[in-house]
PDB file of N, CA, C and O in Angstrom:
ATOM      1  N   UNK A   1      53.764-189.636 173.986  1.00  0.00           N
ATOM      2  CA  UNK A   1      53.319-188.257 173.882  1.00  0.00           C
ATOM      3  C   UNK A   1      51.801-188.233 174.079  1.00  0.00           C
ATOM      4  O   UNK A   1      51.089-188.895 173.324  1.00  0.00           O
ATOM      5  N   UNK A   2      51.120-187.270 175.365  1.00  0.00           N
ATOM      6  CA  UNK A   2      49.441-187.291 175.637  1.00  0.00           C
ATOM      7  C   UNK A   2      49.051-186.682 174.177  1.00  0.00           C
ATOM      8  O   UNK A   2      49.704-185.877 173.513  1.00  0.00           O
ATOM      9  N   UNK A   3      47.480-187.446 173.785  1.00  0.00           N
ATOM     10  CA  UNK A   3      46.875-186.810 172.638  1.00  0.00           C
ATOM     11  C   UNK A   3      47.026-185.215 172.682  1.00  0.00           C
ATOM     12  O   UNK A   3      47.415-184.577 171.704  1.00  0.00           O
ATOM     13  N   UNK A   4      46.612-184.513 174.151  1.00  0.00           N
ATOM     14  CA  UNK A   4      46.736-183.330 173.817  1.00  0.00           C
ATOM     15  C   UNK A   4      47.830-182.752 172.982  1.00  0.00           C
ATOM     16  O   UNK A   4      47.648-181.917 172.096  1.00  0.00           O
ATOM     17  N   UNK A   5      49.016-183.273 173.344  1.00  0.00           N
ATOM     18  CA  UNK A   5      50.210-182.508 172.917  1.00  0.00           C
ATOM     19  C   UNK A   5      50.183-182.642 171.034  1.00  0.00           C
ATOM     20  O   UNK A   5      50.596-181.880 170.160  1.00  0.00           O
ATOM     21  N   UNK A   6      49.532-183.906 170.987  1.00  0.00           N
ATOM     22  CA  UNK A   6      49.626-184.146 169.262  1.00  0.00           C
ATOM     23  C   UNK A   6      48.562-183.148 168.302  1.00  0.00           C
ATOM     24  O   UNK A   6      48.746-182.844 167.123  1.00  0.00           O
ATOM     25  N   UNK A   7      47.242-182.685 169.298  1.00  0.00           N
ATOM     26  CA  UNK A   7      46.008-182.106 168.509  1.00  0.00           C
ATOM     27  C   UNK A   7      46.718-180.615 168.935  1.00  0.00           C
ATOM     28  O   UNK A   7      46.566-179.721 168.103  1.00  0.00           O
ATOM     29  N   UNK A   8      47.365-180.334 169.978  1.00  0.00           N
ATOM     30  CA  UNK A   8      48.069-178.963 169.274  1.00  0.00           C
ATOM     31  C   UNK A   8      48.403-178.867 168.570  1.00  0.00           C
ATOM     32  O   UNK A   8      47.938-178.262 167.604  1.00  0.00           O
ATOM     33  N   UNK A   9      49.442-179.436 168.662  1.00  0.00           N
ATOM     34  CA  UNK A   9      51.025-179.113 167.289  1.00  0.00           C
ATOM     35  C   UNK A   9      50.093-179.470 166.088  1.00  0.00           C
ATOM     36  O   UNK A   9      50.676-178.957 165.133  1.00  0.00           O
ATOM     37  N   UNK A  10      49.137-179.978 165.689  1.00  0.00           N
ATOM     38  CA  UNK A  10      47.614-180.311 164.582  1.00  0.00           C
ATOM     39  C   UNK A  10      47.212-179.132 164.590  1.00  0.00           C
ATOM     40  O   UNK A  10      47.191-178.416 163.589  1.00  0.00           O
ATOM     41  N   UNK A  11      46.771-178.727 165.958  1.00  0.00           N
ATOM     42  CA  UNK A  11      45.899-177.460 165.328  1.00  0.00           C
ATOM     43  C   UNK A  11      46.852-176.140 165.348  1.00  0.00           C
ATOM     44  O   UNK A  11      46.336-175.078 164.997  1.00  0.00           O
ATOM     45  N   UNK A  12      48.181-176.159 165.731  1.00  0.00           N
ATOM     46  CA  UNK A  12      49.148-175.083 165.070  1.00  0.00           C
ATOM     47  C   UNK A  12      49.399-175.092 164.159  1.00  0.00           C
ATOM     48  O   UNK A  12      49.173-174.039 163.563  1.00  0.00           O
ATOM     49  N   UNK A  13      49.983-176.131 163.422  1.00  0.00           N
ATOM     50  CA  UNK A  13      49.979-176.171 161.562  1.00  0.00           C
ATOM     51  C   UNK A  13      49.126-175.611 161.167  1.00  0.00           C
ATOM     52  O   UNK A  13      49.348-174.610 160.486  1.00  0.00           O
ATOM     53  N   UNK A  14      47.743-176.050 161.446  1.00  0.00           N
ATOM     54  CA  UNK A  14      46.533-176.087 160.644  1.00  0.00           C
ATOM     55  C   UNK A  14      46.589-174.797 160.719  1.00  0.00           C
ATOM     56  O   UNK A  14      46.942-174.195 159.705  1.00  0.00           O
ATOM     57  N   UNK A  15      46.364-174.285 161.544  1.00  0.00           N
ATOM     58  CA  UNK A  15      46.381-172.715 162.091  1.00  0.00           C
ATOM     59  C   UNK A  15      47.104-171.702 160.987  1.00  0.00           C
ATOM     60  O   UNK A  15      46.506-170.898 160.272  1.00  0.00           O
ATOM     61  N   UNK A  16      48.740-171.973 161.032  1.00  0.00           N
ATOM     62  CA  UNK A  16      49.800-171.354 160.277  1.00  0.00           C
ATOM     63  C   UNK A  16      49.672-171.776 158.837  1.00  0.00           C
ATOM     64  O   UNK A  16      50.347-170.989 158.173  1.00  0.00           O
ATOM     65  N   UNK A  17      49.103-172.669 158.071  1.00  0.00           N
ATOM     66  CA  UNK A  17      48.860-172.962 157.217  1.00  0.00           C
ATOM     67  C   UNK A  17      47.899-172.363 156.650  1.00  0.00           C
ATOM     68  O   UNK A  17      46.790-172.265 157.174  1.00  0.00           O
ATOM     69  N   UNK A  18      48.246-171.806 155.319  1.00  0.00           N
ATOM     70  CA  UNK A  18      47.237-170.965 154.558  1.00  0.00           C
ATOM     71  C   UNK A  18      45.955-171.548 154.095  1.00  0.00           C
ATOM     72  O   UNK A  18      45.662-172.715 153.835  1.00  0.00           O
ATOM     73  N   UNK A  19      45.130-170.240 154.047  1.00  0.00           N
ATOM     74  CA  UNK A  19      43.535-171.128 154.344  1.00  0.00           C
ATOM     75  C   UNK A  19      42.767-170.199 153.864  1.00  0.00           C
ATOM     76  O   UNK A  19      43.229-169.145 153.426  1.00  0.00           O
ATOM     77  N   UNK A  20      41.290-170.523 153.891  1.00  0.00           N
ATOM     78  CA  UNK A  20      40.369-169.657 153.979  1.00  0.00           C
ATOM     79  C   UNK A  20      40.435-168.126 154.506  1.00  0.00           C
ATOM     80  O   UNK A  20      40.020-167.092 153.983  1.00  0.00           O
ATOM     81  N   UNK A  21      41.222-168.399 155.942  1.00  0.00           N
ATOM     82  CA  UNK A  21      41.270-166.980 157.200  1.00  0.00           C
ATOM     83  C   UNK A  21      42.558-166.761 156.232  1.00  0.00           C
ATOM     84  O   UNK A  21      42.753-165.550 156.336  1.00  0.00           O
ATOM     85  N   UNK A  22      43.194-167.094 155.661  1.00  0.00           N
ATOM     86  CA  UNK A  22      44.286-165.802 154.799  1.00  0.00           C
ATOM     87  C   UNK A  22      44.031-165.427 153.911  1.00  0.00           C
ATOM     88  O   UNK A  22      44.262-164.260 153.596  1.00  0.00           O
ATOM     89  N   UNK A  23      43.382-166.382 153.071  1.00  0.00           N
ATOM     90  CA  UNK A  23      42.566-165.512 151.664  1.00  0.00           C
ATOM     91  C   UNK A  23      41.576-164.205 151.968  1.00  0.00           C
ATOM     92  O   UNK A  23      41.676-163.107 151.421  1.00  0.00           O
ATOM     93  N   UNK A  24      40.563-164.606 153.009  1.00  0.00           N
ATOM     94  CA  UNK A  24      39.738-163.558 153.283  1.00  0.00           C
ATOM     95  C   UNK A  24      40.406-161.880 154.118  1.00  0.00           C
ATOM     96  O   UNK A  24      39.930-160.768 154.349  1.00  0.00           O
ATOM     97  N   UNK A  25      41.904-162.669 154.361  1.00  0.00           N
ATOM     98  CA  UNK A  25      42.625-161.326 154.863  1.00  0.00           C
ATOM     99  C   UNK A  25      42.992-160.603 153.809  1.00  0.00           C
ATOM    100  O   UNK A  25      42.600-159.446 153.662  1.00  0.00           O
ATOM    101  N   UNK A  26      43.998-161.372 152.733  1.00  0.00           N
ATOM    102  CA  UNK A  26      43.976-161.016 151.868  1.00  0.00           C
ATOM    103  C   UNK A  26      43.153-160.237 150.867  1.00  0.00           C
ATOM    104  O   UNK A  26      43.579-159.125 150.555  1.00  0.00           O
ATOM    105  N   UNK A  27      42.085-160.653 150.350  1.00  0.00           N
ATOM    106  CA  UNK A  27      41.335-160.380 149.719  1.00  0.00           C
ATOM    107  C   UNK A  27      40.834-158.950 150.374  1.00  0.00           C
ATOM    108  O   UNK A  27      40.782-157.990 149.605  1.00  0.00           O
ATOM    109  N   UNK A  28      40.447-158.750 151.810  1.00  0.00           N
ATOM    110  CA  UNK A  28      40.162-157.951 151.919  1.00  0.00           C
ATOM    111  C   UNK A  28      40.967-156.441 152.466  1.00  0.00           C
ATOM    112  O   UNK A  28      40.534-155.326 152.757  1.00  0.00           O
ATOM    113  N   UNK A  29      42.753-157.238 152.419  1.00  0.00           N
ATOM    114  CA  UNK A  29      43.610-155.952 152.468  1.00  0.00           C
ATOM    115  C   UNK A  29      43.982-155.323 150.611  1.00  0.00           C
ATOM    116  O   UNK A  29      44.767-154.415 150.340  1.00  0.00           O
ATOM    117  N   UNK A  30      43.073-156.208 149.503  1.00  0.00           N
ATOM    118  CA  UNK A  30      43.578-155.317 148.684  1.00  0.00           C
ATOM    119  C   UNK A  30      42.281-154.899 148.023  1.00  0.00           C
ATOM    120  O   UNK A  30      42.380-154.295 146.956  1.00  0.00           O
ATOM    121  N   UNK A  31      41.423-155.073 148.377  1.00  0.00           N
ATOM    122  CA  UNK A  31      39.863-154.481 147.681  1.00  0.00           C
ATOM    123  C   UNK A  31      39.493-153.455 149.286  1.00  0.00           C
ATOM    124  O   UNK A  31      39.250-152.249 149.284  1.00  0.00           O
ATOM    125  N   UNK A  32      39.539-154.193 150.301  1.00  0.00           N
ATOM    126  CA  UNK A  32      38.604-152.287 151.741  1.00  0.00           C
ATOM    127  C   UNK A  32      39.993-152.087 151.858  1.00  0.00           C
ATOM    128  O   UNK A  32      40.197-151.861 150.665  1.00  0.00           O
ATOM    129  N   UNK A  33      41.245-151.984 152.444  1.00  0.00           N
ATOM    130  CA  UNK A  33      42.587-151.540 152.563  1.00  0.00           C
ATOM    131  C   UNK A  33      43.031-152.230 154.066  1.00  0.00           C
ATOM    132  O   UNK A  33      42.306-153.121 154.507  1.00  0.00           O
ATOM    133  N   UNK A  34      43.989-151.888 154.683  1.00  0.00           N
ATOM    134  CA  UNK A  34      45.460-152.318 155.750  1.00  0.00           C
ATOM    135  C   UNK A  34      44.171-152.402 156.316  1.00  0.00           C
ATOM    136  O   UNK A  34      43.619-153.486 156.130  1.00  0.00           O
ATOM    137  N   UNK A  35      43.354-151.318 157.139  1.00  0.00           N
ATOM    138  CA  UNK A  35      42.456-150.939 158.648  1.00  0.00           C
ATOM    139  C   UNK A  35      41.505-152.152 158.395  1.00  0.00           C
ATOM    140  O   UNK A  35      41.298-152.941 159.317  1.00  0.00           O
ATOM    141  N   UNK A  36      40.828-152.350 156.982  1.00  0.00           N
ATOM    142  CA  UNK A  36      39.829-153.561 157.356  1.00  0.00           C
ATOM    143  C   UNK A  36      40.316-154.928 157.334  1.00  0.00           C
ATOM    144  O   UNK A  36      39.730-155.738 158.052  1.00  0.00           O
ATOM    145  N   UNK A  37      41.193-155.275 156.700  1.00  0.00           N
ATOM    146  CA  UNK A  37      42.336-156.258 156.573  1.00  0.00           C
ATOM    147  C   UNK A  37      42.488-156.701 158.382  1.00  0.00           C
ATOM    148  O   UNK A  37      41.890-157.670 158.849  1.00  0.00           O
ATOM    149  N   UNK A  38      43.596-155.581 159.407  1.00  0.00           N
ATOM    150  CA  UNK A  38      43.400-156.209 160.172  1.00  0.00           C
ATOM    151  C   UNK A  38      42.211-156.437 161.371  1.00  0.00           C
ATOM    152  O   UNK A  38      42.227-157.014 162.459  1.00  0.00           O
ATOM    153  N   UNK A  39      41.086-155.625 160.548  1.00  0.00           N
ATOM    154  CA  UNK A  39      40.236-155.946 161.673  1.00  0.00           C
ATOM    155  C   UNK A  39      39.126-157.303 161.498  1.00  0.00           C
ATOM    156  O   UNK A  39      38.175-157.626 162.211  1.00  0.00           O
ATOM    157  N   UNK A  40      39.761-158.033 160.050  1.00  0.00           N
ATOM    158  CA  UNK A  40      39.471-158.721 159.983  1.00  0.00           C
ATOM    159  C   UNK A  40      40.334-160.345 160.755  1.00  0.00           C
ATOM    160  O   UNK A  40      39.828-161.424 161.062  1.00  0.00           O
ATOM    161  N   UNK A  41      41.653-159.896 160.838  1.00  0.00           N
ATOM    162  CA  UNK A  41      42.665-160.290 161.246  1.00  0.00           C
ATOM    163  C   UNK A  41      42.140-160.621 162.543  1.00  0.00           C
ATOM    164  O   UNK A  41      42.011-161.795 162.890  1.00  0.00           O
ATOM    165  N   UNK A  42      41.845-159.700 163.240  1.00  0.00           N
ATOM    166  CA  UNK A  42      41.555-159.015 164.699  1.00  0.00           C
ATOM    167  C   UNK A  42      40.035-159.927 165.031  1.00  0.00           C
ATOM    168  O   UNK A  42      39.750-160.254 166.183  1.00  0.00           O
ATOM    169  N   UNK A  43      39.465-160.143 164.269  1.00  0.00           N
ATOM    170  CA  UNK A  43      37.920-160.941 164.261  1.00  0.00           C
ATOM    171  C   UNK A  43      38.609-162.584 164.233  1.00  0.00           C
ATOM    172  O   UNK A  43      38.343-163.195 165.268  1.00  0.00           O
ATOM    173  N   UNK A  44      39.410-163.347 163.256  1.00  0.00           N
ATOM    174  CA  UNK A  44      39.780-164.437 163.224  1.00  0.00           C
ATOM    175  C   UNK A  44      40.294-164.867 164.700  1.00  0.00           C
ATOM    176  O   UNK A  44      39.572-165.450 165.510  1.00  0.00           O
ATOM    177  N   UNK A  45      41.857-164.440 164.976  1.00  0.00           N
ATOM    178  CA  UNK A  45      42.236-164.981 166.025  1.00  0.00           C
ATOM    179  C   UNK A  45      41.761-165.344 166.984  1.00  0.00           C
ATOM    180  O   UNK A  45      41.936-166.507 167.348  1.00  0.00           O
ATOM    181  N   UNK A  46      40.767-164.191 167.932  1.00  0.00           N
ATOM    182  CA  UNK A  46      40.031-164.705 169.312  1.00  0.00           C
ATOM    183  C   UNK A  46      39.261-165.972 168.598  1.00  0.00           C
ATOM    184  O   UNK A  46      39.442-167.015 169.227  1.00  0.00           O
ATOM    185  N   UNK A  47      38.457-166.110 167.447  1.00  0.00           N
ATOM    186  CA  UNK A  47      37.631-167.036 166.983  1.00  0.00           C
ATOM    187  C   UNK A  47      38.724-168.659 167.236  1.00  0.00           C
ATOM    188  O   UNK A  47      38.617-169.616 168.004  1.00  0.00           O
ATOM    189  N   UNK A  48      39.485-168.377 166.410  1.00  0.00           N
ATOM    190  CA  UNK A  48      40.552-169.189 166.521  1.00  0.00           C
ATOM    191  C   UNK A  48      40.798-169.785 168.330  1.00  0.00           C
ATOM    192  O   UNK A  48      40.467-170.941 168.595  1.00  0.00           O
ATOM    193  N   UNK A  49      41.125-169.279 168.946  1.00  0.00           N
ATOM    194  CA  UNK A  49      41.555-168.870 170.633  1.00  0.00           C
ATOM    195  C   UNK A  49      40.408-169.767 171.297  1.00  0.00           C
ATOM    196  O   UNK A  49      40.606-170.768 171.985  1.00  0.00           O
ATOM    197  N   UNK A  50      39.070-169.169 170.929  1.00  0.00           N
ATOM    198  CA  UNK A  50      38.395-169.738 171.755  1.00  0.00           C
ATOM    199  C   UNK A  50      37.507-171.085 171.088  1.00  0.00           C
ATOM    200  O   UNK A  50      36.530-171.464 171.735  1.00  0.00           O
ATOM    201  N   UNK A  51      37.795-171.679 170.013  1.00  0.00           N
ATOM    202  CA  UNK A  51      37.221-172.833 169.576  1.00  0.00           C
ATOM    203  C   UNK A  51      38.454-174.154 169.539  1.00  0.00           C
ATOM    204  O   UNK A  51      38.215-175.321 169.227  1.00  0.00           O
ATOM    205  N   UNK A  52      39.602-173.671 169.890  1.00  0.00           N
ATOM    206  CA  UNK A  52      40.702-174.390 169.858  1.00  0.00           C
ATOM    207  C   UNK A  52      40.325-175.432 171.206  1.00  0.00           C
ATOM    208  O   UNK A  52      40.054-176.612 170.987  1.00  0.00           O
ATOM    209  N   UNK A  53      40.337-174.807 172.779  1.00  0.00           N
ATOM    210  CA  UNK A  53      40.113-175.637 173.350  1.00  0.00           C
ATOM    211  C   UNK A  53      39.185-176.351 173.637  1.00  0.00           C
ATOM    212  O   UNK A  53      39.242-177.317 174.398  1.00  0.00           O
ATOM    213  N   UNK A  54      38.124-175.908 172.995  1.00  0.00           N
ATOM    214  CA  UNK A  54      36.785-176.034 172.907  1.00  0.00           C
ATOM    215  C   UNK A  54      36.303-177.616 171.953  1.00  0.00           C
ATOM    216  O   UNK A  54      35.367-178.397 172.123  1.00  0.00           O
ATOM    217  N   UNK A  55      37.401-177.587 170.971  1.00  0.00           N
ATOM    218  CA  UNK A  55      37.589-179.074 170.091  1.00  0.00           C
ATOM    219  C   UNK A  55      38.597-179.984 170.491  1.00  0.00           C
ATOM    220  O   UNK A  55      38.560-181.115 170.007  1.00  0.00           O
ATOM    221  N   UNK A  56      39.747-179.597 171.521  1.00  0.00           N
ATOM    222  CA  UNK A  56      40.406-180.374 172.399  1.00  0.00           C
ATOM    223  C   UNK A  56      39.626-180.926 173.486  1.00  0.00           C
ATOM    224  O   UNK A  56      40.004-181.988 173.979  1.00  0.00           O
ATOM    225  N   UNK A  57      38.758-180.444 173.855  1.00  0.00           N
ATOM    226  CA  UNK A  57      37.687-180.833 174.903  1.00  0.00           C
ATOM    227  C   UNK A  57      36.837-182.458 174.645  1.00  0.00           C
ATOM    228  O   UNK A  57      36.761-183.556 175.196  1.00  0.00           O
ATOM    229  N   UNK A  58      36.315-181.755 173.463  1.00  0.00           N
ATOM    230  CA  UNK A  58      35.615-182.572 172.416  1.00  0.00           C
ATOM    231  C   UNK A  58      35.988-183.419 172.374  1.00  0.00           C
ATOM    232  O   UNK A  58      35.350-184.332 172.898  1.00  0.00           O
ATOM    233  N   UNK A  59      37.189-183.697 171.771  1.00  0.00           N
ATOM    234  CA  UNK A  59      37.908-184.568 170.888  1.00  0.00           C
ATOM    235  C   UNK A  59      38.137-185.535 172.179  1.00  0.00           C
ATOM    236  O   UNK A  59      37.667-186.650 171.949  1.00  0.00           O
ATOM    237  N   UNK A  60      38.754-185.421 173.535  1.00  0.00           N
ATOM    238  CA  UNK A  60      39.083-185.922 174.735  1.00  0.00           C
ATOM    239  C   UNK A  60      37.871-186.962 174.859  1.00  0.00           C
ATOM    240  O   UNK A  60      38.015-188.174 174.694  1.00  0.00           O
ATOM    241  N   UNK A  61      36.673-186.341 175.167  1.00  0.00           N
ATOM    242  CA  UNK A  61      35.637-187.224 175.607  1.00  0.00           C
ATOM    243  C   UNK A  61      35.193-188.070 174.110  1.00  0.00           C
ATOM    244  O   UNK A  61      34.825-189.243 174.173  1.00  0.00           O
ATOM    245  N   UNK A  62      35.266-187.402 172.907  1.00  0.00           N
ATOM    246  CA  UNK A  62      34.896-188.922 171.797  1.00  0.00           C
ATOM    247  C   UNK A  62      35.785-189.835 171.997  1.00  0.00           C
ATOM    248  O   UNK A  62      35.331-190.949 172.259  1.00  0.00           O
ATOM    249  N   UNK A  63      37.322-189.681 171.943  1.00  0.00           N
ATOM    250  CA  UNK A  63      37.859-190.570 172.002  1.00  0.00           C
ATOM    251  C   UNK A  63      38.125-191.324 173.271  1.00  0.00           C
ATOM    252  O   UNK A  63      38.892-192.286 173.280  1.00  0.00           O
ATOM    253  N   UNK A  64      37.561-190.941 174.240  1.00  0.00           N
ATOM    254  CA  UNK A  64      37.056-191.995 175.658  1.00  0.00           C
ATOM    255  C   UNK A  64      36.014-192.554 174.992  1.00  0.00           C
ATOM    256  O   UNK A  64      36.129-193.775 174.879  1.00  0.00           O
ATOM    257  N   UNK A  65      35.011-192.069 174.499  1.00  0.00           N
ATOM    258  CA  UNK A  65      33.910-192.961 174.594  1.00  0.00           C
ATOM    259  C   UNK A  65      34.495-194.304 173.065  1.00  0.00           C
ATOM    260  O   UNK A  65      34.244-195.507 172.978  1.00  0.00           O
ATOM    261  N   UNK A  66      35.116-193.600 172.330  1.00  0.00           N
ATOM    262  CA  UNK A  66      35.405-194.597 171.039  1.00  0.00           C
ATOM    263  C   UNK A  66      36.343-195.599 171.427  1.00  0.00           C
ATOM    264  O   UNK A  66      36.466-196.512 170.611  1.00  0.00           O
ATOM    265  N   UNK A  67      36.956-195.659 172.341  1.00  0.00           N
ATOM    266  CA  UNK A  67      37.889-196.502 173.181  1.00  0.00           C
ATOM    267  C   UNK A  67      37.012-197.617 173.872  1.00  0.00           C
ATOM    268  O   UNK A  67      37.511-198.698 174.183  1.00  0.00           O
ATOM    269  N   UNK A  68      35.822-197.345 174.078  1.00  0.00           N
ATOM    270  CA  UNK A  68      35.200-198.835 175.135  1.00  0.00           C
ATOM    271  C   UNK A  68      35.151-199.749 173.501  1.00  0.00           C
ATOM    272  O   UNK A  68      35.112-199.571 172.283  1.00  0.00           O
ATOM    273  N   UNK A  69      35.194-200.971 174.728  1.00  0.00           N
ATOM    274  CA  UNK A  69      35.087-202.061 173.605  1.00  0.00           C
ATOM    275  C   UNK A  69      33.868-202.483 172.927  1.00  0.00           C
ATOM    276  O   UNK A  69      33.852-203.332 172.035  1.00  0.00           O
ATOM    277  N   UNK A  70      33.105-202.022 173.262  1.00  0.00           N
ATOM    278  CA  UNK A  70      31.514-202.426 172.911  1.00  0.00           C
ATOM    279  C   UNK A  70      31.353-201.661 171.936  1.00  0.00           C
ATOM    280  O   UNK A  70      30.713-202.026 170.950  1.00  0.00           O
ATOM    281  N   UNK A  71      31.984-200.290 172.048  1.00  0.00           N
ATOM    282  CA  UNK A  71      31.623-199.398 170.817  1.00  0.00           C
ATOM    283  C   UNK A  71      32.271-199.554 169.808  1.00  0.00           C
ATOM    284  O   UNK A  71      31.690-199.379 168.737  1.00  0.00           O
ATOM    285  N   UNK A  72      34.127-200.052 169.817  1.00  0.00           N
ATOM    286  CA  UNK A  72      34.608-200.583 169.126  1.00  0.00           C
ATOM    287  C   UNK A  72      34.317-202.030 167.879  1.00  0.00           C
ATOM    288  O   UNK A  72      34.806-202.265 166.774  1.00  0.00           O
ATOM    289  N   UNK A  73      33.348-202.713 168.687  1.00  0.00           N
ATOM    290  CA  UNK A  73      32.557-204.267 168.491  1.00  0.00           C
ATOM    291  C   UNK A  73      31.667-203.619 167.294  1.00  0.00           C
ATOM    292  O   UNK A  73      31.549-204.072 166.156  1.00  0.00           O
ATOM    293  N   UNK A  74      31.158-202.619 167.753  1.00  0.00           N
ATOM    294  CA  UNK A  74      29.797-202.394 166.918  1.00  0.00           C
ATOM    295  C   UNK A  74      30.599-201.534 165.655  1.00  0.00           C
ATOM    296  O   UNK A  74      30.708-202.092 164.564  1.00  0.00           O
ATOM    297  N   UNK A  75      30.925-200.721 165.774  1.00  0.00           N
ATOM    298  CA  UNK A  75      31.926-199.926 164.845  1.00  0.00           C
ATOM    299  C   UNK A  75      32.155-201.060 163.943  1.00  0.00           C
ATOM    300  O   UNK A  75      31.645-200.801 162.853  1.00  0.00           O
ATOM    301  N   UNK A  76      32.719-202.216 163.958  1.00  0.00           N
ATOM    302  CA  UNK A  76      33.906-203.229 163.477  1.00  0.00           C
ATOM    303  C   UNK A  76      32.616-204.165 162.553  1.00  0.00           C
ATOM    304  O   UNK A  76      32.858-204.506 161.396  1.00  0.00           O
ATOM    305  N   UNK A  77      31.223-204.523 163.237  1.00  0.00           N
ATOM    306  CA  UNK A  77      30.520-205.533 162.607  1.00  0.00           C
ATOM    307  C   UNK A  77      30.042-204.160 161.211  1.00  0.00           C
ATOM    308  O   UNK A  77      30.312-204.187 160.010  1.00  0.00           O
ATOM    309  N   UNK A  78      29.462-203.359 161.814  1.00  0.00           N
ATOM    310  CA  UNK A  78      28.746-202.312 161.277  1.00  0.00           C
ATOM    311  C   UNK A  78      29.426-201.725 160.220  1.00  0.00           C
ATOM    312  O   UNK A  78      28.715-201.193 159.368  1.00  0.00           O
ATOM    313  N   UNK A  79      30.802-201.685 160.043  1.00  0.00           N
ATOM    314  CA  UNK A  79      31.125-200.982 158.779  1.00  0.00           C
ATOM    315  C   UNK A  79      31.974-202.802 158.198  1.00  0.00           C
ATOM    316  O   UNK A  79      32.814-202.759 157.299  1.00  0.00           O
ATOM    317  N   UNK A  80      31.786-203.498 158.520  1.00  0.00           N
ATOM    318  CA  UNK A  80      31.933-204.873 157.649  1.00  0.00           C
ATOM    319  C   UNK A  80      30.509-205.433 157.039  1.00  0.00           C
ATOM    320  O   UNK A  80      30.508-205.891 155.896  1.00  0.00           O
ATOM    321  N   UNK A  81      29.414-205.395 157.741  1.00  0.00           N
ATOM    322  CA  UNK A  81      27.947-205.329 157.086  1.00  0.00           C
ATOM    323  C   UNK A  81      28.095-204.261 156.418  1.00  0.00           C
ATOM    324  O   UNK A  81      28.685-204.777 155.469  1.00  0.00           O
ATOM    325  N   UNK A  82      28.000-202.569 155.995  1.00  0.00           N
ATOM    326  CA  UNK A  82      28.319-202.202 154.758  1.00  0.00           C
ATOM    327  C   UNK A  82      29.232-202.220 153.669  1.00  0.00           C
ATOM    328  O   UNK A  82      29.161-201.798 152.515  1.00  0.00           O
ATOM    329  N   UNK A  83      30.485-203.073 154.606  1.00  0.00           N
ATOM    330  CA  UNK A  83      31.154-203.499 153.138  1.00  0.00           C
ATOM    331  C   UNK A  83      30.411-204.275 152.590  1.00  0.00           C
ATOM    332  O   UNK A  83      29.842-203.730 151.644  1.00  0.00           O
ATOM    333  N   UNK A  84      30.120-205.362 152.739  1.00  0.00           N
ATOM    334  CA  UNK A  84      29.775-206.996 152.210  1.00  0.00           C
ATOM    335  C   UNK A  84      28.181-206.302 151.588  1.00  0.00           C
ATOM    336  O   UNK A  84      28.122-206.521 150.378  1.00  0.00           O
ATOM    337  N   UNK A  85      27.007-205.598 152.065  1.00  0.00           N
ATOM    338  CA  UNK A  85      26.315-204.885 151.251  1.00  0.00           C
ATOM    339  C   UNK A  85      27.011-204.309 149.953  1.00  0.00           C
ATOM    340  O   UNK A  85      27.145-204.828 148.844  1.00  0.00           O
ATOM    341  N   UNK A  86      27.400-203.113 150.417  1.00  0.00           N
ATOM    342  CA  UNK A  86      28.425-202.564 148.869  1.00  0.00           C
ATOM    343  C   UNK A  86      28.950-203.420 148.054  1.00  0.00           C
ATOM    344  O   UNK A  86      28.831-203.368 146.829  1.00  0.00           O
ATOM    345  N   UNK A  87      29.620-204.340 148.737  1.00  0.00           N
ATOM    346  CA  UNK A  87      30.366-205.505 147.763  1.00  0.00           C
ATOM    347  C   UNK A  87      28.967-206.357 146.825  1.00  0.00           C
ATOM    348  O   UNK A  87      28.942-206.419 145.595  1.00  0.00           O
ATOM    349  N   UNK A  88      28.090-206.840 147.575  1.00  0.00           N
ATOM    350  CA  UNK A  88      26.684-207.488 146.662  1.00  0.00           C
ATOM    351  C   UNK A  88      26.198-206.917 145.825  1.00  0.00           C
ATOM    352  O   UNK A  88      25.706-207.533 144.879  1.00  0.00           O
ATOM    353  N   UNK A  89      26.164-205.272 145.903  1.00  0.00           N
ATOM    354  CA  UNK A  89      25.552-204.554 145.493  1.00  0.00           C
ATOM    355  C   UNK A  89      26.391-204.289 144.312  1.00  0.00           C
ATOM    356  O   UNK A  89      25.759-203.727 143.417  1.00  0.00           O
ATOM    357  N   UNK A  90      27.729-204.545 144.023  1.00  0.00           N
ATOM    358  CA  UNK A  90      28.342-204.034 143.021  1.00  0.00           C
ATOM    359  C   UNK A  90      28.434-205.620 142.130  1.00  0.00           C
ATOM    360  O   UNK A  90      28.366-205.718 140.905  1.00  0.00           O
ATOM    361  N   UNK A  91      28.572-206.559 142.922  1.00  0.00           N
ATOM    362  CA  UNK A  91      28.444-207.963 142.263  1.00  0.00           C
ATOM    363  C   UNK A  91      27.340-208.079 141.813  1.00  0.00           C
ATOM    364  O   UNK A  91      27.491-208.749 140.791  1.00  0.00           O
ATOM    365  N   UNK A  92      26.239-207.829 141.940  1.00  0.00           N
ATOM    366  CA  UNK A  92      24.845-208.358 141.017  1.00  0.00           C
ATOM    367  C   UNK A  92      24.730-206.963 140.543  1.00  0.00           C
ATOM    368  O   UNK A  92      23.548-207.128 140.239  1.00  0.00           O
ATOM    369  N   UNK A  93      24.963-205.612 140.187  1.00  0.00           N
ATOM    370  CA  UNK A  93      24.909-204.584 139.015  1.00  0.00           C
ATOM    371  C   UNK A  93      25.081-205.222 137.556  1.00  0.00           C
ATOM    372  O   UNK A  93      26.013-205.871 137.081  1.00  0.00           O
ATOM    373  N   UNK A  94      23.730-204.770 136.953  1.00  0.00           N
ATOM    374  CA  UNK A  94      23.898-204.992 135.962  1.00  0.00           C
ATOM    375  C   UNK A  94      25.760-204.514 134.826  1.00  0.00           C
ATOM    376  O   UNK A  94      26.031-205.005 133.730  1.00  0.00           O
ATOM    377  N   UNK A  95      26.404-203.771 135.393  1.00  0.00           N
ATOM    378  CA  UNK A  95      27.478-203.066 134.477  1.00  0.00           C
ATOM    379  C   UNK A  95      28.210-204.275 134.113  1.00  0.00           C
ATOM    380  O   UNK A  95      29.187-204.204 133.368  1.00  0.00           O
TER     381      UNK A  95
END
């Protein structure tokens, strides 16, 4: 299955899944009423619409570039030098 197909069906859950953008619908269909409710509704979606492919885009070219092996190399020494730091650092603490 291409990544794309997986960061949809990701960002459809995420999407349909209650959130922030339903509380603030909420909240604001029972304190301004229905008309500001959906024009708040009406403000989310295009937002939604047009940052969707916009982080599929994104996401395409990091994970080309996080795929070369050199970047992988450095990734791999670089967060094993802050383990073995962290780890010293918790071995000689006074606690």
């Amino acid at each position: 299955m291409p990544i794309t197909n997986i960061l949809l069906a990701a960002a459809t859950l995420l999407t349909l899944a209650p959130g922030l953008d339903m509380a603030l619908v909420l909240r604001t269909a029972t304190v301004e009423g229905k008309r500001q409710a959906l024009q708040a509704t009406l403000g989310i979606n295009p937002g939604c619409l047009l940052w969707s492919p916009i982080l599929i885009g994104a996401t395409q070219s990091l994970s080309g570039f996080l795929r070369r092996e050199k970047v992988i190399q450095w990734m791999d020494s670089t967060t094993g030098m802050i383990f073995v730091l962290f780890a010293a650092r918790l071995a000689f603490s006074k606690r």
